[in-house]
Backbone as a printed PyTorch tensor [residue, N CA C, xyz], in Angstrom:
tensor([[[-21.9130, -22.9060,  35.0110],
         [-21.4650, -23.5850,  33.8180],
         [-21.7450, -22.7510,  32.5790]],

        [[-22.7400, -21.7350,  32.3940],
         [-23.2690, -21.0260,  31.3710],
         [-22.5870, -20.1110,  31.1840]],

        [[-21.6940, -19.5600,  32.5240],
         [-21.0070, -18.4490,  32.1870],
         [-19.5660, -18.7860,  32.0220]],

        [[-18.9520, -19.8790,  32.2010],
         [-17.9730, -20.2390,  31.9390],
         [-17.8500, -21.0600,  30.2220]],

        [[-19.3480, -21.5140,  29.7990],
         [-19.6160, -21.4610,  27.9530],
         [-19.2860, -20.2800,  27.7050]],

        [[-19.6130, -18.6860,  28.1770],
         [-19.9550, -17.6120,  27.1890],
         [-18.5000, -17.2500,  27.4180]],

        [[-17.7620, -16.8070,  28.5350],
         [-16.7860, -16.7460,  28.6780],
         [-15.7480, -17.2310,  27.5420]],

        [[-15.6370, -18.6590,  27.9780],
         [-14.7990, -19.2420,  26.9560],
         [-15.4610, -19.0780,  25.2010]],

        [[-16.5080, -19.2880,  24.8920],
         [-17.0980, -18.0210,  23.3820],
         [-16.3060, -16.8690,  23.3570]],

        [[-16.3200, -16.1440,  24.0570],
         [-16.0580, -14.8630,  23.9180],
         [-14.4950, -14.7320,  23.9810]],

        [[-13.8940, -15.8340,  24.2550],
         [-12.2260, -15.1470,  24.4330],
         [-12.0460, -15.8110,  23.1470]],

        [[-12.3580, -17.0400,  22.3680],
         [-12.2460, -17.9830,  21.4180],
         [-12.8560, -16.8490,  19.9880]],

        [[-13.9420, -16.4030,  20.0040],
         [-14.3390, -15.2370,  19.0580],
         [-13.1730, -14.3500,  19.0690]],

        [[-13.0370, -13.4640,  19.9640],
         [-11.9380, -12.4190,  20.3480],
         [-10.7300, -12.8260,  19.5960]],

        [[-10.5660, -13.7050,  20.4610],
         [ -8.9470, -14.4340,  19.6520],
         [ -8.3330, -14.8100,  18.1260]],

        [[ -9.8480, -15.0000,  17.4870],
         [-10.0430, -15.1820,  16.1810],
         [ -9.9530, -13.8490,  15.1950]],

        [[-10.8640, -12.7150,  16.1110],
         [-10.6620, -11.7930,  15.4040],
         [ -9.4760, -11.2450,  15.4860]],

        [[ -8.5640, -11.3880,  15.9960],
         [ -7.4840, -10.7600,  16.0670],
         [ -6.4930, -11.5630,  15.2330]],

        [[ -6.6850, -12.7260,  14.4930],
         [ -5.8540, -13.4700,  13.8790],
         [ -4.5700, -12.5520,  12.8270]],

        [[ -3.6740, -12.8240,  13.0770],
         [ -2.4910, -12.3490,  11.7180],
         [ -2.1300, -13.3060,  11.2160]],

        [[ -2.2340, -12.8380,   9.7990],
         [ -1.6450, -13.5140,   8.5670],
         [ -0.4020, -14.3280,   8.9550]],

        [[ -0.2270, -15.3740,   8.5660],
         [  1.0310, -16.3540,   8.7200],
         [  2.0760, -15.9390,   7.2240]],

        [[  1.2250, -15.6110,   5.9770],
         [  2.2270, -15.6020,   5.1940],
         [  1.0160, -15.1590,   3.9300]],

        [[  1.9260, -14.1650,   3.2510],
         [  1.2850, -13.4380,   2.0990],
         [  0.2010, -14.4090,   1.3450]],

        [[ -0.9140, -13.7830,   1.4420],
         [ -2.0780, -14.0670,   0.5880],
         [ -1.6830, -14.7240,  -1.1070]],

        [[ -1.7460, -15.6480,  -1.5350],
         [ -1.8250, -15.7750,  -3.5160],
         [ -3.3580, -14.6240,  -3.4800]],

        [[ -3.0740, -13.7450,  -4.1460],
         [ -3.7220, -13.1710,  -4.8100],
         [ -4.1380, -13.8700,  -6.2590]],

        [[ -5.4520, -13.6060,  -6.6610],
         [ -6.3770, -13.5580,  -7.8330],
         [ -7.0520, -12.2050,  -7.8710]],

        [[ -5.9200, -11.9520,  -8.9790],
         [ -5.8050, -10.3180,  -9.2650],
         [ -7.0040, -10.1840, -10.6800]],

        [[ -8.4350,  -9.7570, -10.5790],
         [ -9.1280,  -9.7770, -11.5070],
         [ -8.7400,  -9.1400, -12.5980]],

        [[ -9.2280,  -9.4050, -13.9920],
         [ -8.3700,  -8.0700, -15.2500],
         [ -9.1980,  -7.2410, -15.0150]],

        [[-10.0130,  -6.6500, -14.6780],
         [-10.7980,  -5.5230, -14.7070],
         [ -9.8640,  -4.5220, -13.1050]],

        [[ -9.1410,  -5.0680, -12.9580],
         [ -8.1480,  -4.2030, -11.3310],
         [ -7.0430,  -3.1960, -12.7410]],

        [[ -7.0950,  -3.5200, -13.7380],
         [ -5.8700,  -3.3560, -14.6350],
         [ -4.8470,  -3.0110, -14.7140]],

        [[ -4.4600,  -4.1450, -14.0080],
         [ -2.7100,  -4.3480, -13.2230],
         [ -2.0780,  -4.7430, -14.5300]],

        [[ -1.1590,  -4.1190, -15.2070],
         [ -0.0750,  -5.0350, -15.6460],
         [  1.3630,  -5.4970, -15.1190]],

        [[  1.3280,  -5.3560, -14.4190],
         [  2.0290,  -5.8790, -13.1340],
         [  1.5540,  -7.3910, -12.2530]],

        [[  1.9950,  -7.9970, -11.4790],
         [  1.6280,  -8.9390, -10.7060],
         [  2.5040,  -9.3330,  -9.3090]],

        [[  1.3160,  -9.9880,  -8.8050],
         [  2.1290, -10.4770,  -7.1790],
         [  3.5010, -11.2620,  -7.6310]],

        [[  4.9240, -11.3580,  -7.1130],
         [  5.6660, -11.8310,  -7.5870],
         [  6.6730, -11.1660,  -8.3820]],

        [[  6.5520, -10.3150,  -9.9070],
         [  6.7760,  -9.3380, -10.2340],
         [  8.3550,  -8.8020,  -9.2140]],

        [[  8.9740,  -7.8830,  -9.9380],
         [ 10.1960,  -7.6840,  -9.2800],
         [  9.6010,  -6.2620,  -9.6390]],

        [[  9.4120,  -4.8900,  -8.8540],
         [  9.4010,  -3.5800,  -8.8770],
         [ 10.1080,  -3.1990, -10.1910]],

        [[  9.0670,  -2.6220, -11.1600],
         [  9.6870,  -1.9360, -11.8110],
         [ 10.7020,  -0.8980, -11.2170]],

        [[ 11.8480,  -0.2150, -12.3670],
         [ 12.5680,   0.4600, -12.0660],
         [ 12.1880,   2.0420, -12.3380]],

        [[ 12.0390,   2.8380, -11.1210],
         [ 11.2950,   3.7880, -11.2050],
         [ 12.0380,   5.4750, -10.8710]],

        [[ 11.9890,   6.2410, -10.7780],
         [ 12.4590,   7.6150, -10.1440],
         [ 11.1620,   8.3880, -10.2720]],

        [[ 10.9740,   9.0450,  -8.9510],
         [ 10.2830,  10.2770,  -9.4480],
         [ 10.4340,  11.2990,  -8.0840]],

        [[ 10.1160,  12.2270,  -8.7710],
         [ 10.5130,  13.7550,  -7.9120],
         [  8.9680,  14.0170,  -6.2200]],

        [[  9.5200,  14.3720,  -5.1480],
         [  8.7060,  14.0450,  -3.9880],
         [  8.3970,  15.8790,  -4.0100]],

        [[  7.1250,  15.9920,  -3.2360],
         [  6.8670,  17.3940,  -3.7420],
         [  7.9550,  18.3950,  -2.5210]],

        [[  8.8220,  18.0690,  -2.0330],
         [  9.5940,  18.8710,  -1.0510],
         [ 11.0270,  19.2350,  -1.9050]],

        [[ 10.7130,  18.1200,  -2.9390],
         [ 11.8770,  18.7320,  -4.1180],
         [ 13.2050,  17.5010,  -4.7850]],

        [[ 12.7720,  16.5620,  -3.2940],
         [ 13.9140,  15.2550,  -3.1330],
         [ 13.6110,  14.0310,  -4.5180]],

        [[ 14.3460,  13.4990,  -4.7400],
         [ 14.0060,  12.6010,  -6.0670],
         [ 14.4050,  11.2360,  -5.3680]],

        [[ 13.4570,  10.3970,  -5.6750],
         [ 13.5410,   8.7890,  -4.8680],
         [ 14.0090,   7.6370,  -6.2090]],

        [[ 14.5030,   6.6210,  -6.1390],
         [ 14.7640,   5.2880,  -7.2710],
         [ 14.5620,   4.4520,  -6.7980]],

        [[ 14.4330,   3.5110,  -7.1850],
         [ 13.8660,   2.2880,  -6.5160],
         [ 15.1480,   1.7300,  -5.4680]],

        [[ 16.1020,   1.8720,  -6.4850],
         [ 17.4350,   1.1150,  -5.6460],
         [ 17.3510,   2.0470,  -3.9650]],

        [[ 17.1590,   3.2510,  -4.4280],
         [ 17.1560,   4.1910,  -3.0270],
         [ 16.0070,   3.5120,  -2.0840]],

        [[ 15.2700,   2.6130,  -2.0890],
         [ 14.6670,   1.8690,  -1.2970],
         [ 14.6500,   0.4250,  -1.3940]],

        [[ 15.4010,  -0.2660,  -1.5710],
         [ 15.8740,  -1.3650,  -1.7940],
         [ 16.1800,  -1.7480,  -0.2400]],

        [[ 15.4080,  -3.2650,   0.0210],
         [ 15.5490,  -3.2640,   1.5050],
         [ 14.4110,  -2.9150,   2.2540]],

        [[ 13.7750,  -2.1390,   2.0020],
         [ 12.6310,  -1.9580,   2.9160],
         [ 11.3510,  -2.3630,   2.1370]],

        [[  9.8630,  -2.1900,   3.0490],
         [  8.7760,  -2.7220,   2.3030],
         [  7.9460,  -1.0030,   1.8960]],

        [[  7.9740,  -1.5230,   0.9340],
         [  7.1440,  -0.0840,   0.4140],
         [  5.6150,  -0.3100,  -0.0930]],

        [[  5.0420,   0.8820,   0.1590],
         [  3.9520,   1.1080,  -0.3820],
         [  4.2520,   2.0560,  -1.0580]],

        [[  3.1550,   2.1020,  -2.4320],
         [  2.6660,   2.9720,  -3.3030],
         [  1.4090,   2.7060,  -3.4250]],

        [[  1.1340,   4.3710,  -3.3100],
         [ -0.5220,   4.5580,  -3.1660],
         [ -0.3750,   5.9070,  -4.6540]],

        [[ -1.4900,   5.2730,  -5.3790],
         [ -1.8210,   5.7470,  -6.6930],
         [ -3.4210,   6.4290,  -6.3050]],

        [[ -2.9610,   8.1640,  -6.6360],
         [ -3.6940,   9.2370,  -6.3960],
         [ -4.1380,  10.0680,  -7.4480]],

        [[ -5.0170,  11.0070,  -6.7300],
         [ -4.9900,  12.2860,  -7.1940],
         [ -6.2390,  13.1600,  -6.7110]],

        [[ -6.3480,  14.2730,  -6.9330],
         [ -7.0860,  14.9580,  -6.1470],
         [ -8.4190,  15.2180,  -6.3350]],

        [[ -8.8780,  14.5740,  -8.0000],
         [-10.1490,  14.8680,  -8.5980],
         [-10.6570,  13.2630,  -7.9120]],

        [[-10.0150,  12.6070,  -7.1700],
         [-10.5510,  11.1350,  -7.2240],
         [-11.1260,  11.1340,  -6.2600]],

        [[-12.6440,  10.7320,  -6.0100],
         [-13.3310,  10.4830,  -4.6460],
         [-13.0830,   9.3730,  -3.7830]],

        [[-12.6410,   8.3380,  -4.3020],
         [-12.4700,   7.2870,  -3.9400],
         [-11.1450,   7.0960,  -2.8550]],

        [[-10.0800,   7.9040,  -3.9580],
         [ -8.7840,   8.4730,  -3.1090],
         [ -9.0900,   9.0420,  -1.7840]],

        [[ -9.6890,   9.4420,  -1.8900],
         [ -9.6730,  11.0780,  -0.9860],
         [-10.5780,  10.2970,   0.3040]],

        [[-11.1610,   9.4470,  -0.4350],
         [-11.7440,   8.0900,   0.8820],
         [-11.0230,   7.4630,   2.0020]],

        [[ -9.6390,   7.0270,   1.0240],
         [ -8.8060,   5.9220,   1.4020],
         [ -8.1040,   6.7520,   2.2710]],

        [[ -7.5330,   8.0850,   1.9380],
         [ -6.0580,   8.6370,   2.4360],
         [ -6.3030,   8.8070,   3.7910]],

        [[ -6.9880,   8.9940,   4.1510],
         [ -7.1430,   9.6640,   5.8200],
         [ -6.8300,   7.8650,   6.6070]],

        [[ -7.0560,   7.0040,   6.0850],
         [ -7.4000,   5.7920,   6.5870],
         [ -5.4330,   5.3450,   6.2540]],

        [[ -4.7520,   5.6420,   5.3680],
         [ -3.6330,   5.5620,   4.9920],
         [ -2.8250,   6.3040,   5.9740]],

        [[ -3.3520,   7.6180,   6.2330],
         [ -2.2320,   8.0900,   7.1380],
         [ -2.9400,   7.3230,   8.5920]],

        [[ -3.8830,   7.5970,   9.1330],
         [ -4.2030,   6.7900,  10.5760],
         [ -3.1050,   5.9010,  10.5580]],

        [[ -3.6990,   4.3990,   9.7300],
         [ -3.9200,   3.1290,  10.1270],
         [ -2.5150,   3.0060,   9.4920]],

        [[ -1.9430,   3.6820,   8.5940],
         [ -0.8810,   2.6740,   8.3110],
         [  0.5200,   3.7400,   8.0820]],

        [[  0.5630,   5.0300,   7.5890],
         [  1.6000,   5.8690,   8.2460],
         [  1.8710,   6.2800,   9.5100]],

        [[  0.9210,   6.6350,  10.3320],
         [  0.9180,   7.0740,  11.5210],
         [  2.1580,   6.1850,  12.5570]],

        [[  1.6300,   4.2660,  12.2170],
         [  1.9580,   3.4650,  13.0870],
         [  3.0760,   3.1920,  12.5190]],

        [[  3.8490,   3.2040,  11.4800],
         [  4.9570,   2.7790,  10.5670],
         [  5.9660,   3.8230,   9.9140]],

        [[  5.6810,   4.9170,  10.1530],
         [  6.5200,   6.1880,   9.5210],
         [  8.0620,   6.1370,  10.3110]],

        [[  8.0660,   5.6330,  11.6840],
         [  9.4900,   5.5580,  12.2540],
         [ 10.1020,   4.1560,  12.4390]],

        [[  9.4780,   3.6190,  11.1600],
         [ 10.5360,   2.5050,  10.8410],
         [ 11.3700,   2.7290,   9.6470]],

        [[ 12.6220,   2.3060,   9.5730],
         [ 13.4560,   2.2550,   8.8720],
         [ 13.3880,   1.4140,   7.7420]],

        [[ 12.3820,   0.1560,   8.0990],
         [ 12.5080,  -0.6230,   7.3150],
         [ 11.2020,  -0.4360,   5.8880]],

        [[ 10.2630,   0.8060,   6.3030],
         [  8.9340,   0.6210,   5.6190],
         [  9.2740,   2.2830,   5.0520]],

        [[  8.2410,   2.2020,   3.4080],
         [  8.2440,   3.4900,   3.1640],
         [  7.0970,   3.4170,   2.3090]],

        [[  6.9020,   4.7180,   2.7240],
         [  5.2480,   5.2710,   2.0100],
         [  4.8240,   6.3070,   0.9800]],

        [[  4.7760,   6.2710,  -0.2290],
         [  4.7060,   7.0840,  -1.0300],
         [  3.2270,   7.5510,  -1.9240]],

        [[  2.6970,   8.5070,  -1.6430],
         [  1.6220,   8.3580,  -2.7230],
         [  2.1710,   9.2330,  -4.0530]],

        [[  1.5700,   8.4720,  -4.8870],
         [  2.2000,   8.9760,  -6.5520],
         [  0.9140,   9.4010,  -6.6410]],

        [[  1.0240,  10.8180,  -6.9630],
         [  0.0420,  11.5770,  -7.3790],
         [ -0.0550,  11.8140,  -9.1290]],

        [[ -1.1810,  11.2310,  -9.8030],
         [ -1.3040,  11.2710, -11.2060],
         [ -1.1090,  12.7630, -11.8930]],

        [[ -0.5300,  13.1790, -12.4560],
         [ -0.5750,  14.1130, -13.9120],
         [ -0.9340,  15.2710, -13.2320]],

        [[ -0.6250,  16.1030, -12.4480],
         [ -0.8960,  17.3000, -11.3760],
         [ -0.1640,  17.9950, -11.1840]],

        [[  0.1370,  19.9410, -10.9700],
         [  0.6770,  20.2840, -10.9890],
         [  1.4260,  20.1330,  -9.4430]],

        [[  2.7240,  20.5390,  -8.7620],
         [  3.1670,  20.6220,  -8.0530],
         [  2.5280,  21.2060,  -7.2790]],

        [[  1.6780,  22.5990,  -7.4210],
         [  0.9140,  23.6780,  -6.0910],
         [ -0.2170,  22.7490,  -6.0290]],

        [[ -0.7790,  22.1600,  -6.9940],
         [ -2.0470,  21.1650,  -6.4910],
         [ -1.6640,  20.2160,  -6.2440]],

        [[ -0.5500,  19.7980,  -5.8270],
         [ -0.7310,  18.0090,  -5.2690],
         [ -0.3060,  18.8230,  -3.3640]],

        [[  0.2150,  20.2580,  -3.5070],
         [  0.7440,  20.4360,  -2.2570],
         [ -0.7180,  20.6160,  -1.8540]],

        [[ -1.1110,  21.5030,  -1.9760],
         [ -2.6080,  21.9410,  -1.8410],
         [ -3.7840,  20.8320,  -1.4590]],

        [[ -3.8560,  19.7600,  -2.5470],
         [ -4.6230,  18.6140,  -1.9930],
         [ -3.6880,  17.7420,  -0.5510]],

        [[ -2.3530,  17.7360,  -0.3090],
         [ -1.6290,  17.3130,   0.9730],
         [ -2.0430,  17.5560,   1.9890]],

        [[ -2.4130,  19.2880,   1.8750],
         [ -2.6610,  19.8680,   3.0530],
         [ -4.4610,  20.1250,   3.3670]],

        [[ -5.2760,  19.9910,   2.4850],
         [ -6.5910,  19.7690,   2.2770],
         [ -6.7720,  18.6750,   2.7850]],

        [[ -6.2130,  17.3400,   2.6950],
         [ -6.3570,  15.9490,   2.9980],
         [ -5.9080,  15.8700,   4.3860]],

        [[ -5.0660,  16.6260,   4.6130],
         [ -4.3320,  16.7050,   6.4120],
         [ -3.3660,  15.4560,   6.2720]],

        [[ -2.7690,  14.9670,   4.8740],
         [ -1.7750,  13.8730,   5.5240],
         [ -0.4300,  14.3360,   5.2070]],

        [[  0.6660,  13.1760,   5.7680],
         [  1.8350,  13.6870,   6.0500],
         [  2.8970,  12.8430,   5.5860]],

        [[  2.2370,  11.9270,   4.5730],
         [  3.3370,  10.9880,   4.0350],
         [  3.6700,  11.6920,   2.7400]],

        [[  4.6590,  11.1730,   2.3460],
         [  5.1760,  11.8040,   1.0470],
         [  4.2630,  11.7210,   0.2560]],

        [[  4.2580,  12.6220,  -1.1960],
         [  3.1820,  12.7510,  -2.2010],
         [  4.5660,  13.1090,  -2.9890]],

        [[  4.3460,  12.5460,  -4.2290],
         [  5.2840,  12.2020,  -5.3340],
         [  4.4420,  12.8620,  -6.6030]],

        [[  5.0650,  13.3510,  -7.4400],
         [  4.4730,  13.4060,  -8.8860],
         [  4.4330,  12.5770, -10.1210]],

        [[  4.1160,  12.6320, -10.6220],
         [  3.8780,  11.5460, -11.5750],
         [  3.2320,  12.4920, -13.2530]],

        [[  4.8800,  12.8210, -13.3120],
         [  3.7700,  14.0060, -14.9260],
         [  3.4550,  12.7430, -15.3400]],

        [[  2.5130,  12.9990, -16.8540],
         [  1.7300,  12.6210, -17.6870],
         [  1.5700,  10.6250, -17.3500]],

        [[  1.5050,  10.7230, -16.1370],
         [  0.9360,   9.1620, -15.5810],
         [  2.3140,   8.4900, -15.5680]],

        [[  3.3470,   8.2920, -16.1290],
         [  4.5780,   8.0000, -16.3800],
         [  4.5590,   6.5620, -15.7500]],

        [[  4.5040,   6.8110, -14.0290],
         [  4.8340,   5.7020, -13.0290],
         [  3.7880,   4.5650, -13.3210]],

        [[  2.3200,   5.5720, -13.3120],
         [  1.3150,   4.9360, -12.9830],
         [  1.2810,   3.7920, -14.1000]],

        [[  1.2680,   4.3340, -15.3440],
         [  1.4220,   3.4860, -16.6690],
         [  2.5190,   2.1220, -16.6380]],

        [[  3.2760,   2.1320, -15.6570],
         [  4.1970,   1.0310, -15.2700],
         [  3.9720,  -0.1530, -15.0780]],

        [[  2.3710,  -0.1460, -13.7820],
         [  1.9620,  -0.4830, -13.5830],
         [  0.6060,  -1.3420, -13.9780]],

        [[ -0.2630,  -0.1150, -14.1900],
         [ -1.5680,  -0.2680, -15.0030],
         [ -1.9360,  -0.0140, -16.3820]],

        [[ -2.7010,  -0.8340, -16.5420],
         [ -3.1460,  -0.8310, -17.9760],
         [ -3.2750,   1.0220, -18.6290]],

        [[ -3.5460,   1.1230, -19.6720],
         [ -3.6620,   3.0210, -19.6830],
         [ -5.1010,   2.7440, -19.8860]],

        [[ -5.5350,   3.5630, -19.3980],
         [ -7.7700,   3.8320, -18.8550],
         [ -7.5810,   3.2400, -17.6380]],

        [[ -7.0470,   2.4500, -16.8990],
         [ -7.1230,   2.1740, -15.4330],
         [ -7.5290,   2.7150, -14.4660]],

        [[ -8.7010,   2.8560, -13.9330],
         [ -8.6890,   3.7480, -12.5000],
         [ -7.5280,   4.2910, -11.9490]],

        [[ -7.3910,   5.0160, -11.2770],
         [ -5.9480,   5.5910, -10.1370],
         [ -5.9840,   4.9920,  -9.1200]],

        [[ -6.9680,   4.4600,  -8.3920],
         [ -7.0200,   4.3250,  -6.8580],
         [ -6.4460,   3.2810,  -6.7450]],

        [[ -5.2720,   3.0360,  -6.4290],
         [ -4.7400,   1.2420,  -5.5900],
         [ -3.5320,   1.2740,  -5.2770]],

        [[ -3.0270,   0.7160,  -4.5370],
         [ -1.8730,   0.5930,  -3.3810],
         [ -1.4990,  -0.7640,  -3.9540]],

        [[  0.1220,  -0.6490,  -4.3040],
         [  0.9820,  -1.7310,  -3.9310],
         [  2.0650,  -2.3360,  -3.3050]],

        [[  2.1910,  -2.5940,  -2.9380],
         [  2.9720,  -3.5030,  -1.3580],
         [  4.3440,  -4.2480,  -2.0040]],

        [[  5.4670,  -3.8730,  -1.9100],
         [  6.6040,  -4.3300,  -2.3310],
         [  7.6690,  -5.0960,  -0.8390]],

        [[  8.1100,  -6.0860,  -1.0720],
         [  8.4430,  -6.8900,  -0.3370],
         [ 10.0920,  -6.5830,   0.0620]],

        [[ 11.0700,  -6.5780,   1.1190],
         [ 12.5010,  -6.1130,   1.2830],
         [ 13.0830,  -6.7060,   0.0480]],

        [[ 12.6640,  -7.8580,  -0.3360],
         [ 13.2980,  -8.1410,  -1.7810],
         [ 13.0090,  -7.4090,  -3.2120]],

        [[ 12.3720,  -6.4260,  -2.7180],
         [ 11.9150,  -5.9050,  -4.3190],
         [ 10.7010,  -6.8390,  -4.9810]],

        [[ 10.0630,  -7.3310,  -4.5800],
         [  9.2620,  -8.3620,  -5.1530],
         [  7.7280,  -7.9440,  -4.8690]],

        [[  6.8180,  -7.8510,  -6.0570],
         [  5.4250,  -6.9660,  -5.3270],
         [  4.5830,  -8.0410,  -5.0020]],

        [[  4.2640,  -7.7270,  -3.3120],
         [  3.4770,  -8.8750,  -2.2290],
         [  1.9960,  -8.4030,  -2.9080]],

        [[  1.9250,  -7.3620,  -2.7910],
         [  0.3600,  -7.1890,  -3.1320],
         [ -0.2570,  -5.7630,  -3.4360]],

        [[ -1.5330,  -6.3050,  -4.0290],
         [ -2.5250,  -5.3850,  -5.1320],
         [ -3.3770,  -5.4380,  -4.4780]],

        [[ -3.9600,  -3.6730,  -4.4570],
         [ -5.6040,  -3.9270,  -4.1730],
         [ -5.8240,  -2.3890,  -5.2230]],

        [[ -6.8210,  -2.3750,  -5.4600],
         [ -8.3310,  -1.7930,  -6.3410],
         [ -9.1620,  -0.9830,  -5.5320]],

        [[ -9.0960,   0.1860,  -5.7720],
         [-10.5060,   0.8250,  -4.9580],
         [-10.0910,   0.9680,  -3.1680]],

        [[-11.4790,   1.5490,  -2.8120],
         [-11.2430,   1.2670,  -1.1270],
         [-11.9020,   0.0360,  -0.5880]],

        [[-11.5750,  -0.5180,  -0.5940],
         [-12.8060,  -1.9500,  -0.2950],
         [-12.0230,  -2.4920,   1.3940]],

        [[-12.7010,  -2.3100,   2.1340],
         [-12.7350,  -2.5280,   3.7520],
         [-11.9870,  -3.4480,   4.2730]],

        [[-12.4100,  -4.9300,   3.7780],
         [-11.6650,  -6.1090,   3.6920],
         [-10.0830,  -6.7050,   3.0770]],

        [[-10.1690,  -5.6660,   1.5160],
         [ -8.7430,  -5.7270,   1.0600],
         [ -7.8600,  -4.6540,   1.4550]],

        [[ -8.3400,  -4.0270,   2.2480],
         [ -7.2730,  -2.4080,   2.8690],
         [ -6.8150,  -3.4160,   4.3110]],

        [[ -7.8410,  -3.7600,   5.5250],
         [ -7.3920,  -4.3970,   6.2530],
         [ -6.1290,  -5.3780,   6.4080]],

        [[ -6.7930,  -6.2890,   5.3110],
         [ -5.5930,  -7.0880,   4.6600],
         [ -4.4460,  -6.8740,   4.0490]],

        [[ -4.4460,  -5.7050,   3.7950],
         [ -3.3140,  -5.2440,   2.9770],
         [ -2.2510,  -5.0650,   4.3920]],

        [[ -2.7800,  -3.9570,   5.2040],
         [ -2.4420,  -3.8250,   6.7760],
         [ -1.5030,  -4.7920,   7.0830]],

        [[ -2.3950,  -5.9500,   7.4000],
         [ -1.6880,  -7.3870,   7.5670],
         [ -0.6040,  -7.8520,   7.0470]],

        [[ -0.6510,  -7.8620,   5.6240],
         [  0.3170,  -7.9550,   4.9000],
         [  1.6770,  -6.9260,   5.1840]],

        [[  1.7810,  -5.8170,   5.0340],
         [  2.2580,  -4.4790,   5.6440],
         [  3.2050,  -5.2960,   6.5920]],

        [[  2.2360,  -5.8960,   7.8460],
         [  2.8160,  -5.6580,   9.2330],
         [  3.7030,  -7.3060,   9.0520]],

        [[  3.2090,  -8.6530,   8.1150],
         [  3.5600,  -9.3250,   8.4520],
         [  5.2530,  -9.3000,   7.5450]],

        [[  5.2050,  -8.4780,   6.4620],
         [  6.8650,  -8.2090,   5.7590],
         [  7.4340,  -7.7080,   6.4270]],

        [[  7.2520,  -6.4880,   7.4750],
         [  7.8430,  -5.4530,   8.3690],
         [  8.7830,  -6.9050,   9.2420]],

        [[  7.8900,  -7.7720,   9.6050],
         [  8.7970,  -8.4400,  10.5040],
         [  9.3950,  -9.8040,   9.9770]],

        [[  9.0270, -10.1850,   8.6950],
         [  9.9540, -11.2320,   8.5080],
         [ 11.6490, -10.4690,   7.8250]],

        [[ 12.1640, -11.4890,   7.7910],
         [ 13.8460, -11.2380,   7.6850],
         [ 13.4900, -11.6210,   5.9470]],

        [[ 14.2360, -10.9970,   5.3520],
         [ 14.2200, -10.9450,   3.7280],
         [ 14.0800, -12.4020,   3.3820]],

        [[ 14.9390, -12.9710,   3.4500],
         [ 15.0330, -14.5750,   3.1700],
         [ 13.8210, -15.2830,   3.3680]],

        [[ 12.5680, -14.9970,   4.3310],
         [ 12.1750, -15.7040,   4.2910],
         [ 10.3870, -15.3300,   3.7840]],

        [[ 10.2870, -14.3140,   3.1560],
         [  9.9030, -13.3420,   1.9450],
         [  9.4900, -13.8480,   0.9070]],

        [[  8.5860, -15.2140,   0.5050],
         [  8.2670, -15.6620,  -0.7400],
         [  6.9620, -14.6540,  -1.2280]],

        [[  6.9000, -13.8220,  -2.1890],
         [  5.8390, -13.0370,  -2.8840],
         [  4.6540, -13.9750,  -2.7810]],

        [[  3.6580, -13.4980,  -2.4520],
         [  2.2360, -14.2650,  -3.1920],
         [  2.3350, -15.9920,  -2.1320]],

        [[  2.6870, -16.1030,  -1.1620],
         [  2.7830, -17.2710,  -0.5210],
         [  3.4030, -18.2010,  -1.2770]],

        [[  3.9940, -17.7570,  -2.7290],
         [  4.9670, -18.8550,  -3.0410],
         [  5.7890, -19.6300,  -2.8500]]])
């Protein structure tokens, strides 16, 4: 009987940890993250040049779920996250059609954002961003660099995170995997 308690514990724990998100988190986006942007939010309208030479617009990804990951090479914090960016979430998602991954690299010359690419060992696109341009779209100006945002097939931004923090990268994941598979329509930003 004792081992048929731990048993059933152990598949009931298990099972839990493996839980996926049913539907985008409401975020409570603190002001100190200094987003001027928000969950909900429709993607600003953006262009910028990819360091292989190609130039991206927003409309040119219209339809799929995107990430933007806000970089650069003096950032420790960055340089934390990226290896964990290409693993956990380019690695498994780069041959979908429907997802795209960009890091916008802050105010850097072209040989140093290639240079930190290949220093970092990753393989998703790295974008430029002269004099903060994109980043300023987004964030307040003095804002940290480090944070990833999650845009929904509708153009609509699902989600913000700040820093590398363990729990909101995971989650972000989640989020990631649970837009990848819903059908646009049924896509409310922020669990709205």
């Amino acid at each position: 009987m004792k081992q048929l308690l731990a048993i059933l514990i152990i598949v009931f724990v298990a099972s839990n940890s493996f839980a996926q998100l049913t539907e985008v988190p409401n975020q409570k986006i603190p002001p100190e993250y200094g987003y001027i942007v928000k969950q909900g939010d429709n993607m600003p309208e953006i262009e910028f040049k990819l360091t292989d030479g190609s130039t991206v617009k927003t409309s040119d990804i219209k339809g799929k779920v995107v990430m933007l990951q806000f970089t650069a090479s003096w950032c420790s914090v960055c340089r934390k996250e990226m290896p964990h960016i290409e693993k956990e979430i380019w690695q498994k998602h780069k041959s979908n059609k429907d997802f795209a991954l960009f890091g916008m690299d802050m105010d850097e010359p072209l040989d140093k954002v290639k240079k930190f690419a290949s220093d970092m060992k990753i393989t998703y696109p790295l974008a430029l961003d002269p004099g903060g341009d994109i980043f300023y779209t987004f964030a307040a100006k003095g804002a940290g660099v480090t944070r990833n945002i999650i845009v929904d097939k509708n153009g609509k931004i699902a989600y913000l995170t700040r820093l590398y923090k363990i729990d909101e990268f995971n989650e972000m994941k989640e989020v990631i995997e649970l837009l990848l598979k819903a059908p646009p329509s049924l896509l409310p930003a922020g669990g709205k």
